[in-house]
C-alpha positions as CSV (number, residue, x, y, z in Angstrom):
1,X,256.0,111.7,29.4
2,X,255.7,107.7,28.4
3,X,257.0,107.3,31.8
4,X,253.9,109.3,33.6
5,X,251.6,107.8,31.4
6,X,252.9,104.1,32.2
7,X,252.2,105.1,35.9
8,X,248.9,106.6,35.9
9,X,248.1,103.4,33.8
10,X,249.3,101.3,36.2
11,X,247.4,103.2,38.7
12,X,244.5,102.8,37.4
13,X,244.6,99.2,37.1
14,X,245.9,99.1,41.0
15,X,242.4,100.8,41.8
16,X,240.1,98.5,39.0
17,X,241.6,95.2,40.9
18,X,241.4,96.2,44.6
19,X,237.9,97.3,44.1
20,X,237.0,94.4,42.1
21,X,238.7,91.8,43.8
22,X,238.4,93.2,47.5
23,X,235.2,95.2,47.5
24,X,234.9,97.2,51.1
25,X,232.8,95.7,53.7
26,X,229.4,97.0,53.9
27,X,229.0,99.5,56.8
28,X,227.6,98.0,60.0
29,X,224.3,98.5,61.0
30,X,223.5,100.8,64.5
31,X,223.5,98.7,67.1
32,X,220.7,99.1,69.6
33,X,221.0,100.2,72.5
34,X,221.0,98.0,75.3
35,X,219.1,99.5,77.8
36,X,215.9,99.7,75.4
37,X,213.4,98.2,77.7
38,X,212.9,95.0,78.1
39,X,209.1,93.8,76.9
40,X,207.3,93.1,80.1
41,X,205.9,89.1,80.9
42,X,202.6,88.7,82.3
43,X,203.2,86.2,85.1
44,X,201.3,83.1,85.5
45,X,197.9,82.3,86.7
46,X,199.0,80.5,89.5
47,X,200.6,83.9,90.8
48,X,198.0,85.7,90.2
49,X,195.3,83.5,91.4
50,X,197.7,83.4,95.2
51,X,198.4,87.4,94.8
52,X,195.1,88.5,94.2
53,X,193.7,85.9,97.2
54,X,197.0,87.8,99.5
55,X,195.6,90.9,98.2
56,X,191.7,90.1,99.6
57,X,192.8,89.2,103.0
58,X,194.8,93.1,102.9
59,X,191.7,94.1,101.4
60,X,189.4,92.2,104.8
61,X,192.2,94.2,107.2
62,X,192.2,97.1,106.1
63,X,187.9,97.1,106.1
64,X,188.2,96.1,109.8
65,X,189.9,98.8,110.6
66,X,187.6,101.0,108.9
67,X,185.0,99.3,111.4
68,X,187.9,99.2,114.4
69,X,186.6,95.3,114.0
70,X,190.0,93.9,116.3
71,X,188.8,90.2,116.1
72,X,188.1,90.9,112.2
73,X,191.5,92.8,111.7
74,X,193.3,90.1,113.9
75,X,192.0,87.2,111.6
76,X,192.9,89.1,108.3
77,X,196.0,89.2,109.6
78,X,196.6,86.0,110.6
79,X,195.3,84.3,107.4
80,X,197.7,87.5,105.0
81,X,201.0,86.0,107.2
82,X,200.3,82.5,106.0
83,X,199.2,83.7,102.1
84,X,202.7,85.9,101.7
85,X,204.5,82.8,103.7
86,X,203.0,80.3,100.6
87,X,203.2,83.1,97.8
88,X,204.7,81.2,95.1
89,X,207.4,83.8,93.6
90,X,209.0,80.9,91.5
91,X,206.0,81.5,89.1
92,X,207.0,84.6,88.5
93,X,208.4,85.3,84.8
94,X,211.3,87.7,86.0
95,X,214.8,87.3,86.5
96,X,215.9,85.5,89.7
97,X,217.1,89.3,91.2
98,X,213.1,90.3,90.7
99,X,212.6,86.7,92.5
100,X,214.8,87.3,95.3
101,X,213.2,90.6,95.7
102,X,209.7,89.1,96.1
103,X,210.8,86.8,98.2
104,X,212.1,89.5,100.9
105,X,209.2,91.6,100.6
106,X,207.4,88.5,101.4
107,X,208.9,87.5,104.3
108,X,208.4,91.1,105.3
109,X,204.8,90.9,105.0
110,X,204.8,87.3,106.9
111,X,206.8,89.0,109.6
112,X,204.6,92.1,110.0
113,X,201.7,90.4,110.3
114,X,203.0,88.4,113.3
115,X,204.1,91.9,114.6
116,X,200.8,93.2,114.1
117,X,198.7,90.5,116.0
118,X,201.1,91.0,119.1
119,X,200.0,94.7,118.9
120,X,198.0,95.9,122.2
121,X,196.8,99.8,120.8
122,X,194.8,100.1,117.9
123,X,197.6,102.7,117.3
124,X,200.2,100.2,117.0
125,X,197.8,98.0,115.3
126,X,197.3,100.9,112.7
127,X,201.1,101.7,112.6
128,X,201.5,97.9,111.5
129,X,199.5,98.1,108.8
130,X,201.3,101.5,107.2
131,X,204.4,99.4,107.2
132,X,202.3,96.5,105.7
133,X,200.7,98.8,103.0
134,X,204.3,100.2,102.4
135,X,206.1,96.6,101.2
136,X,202.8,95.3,99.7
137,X,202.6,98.7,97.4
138,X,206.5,98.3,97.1
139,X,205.6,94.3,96.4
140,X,203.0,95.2,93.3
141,X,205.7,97.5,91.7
142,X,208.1,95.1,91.5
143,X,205.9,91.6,90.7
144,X,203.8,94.2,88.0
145,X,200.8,92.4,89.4
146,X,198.5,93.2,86.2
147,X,194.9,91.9,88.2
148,X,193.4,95.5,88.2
149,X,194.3,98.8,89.1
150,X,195.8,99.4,92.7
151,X,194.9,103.2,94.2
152,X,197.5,104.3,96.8
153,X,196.2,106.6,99.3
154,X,197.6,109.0,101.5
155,X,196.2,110.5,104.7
156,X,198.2,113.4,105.7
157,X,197.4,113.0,109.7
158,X,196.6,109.4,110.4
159,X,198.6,109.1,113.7
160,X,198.3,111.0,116.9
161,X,201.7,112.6,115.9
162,X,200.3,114.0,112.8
163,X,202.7,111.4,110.8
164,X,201.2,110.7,107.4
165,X,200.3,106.7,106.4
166,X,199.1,105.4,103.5
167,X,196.5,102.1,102.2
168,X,196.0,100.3,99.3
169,X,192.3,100.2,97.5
170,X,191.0,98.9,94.2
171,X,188.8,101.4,94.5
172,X,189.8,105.4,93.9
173,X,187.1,105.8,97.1
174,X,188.1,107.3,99.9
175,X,187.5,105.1,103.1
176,X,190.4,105.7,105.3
177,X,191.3,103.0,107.5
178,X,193.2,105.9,109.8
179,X,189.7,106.9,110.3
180,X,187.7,104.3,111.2
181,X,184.9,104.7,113.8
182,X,182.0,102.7,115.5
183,X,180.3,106.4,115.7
184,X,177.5,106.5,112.9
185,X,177.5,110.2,113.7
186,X,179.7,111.9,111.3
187,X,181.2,108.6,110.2
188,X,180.9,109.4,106.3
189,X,182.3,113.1,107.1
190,X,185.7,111.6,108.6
191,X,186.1,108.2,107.2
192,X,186.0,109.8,103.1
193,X,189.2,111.8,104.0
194,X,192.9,111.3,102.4
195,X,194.1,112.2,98.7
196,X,195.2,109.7,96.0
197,X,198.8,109.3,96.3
198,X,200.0,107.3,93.1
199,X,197.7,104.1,90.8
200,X,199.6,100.8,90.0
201,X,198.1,99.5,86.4
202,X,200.0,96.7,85.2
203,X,197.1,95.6,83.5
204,X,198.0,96.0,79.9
205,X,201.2,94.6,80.2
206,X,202.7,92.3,76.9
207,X,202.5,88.7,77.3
């Protein structure tokens, strides 16, 4: 009996002096999760200030072919190949992949502009510019160019093969470039046709 009371005693003490003198580490707090977004940068005004200027001359080409203006669309062109050749992505506050995709898209833009001025049909000429409007919408996503609001449009027959293409507008108008005509007759009627395809607002981004 002394003997089992000697042990419980001494069990006791084991437990007072290992608590005591080795307390138990506190539990770990939850990590968090990596993939929680990352807080999004607005980029600096010197991007900006070249995007939005890149985005006027898109703005002048696309108008002109509203108007089928060739010698307008032809100088809008020329003068958006030379802003998307100086766009200065090295402003941008993004990681150098985000960079490097800029950069492409970029040199896409520069390259489809020279395609478009070497363009005989206004159907080529229109063509061009769907492929144009394609990497400057893709462009926008991926800079988060936080100017205004950019309206992508869709017309669901702008070729003569009843292929879809698409524009860009700061405006949720309706002026399809697709369906530009010199014809004041029934102008209004075909030129405010399309749907509204997807917005870009990047505007209220963090800084």
């Amino acid at each position: 009996m002394k003997k089992l009371l000697l042990l419980a005693a001494i069990l006791v003490i084991a437990v007072y002096v290992t608590r005591h003198f080795y307390p138990s580490k506190p539990a770990k707090k939850e990590q968090q999760t990596i993939d929680q977004a990352l807080s999004i940068s607005k980029n600096s005004s010197d991007f900006d200030s070249a995007f939005s200027r890149l985005l006027k001359d898109y703005d002048a080409l696309r108008d002109a072919l509203v108007d089928l203006d060739s010698a307008g669309a032809e100088k809008a062109a020329r003068s958006l190949g030379k802003k998307a050749d100086n766009l200065p992505v090295m402003e941008l506050k993004a990681d150098s992949t985000i960079i490097l995709t800029a950069r492409n898209f970029a040199t896409s833009i520069s390259s489809e502009m020279k395609g478009f001025l070497g363009d005989d049909s206004i159907e080529e000429k229109k063509r061009s510019f769907n492929m144009l409007t394609d990497e400057i919408y893709n462009l926008i996503r991926t800079v988060r160019y936080g100017g205004q609001v950019i309206y992508h449009m869709r017309c669901p027959d702008a070729f003569i093969d009843s292929s879809e293409g698409y524009w860009l507008s700061e405006s949720n108008q309706l002026i399809n470039p697709y369906k530009g005509s010199r014809d004041i007759t029934g102008r209004e009627k075909i030129i405010h046709t399309g749907e509204l395809a997807d917005s870009l607002d990047f505007t209220k981004q963090q800084k």
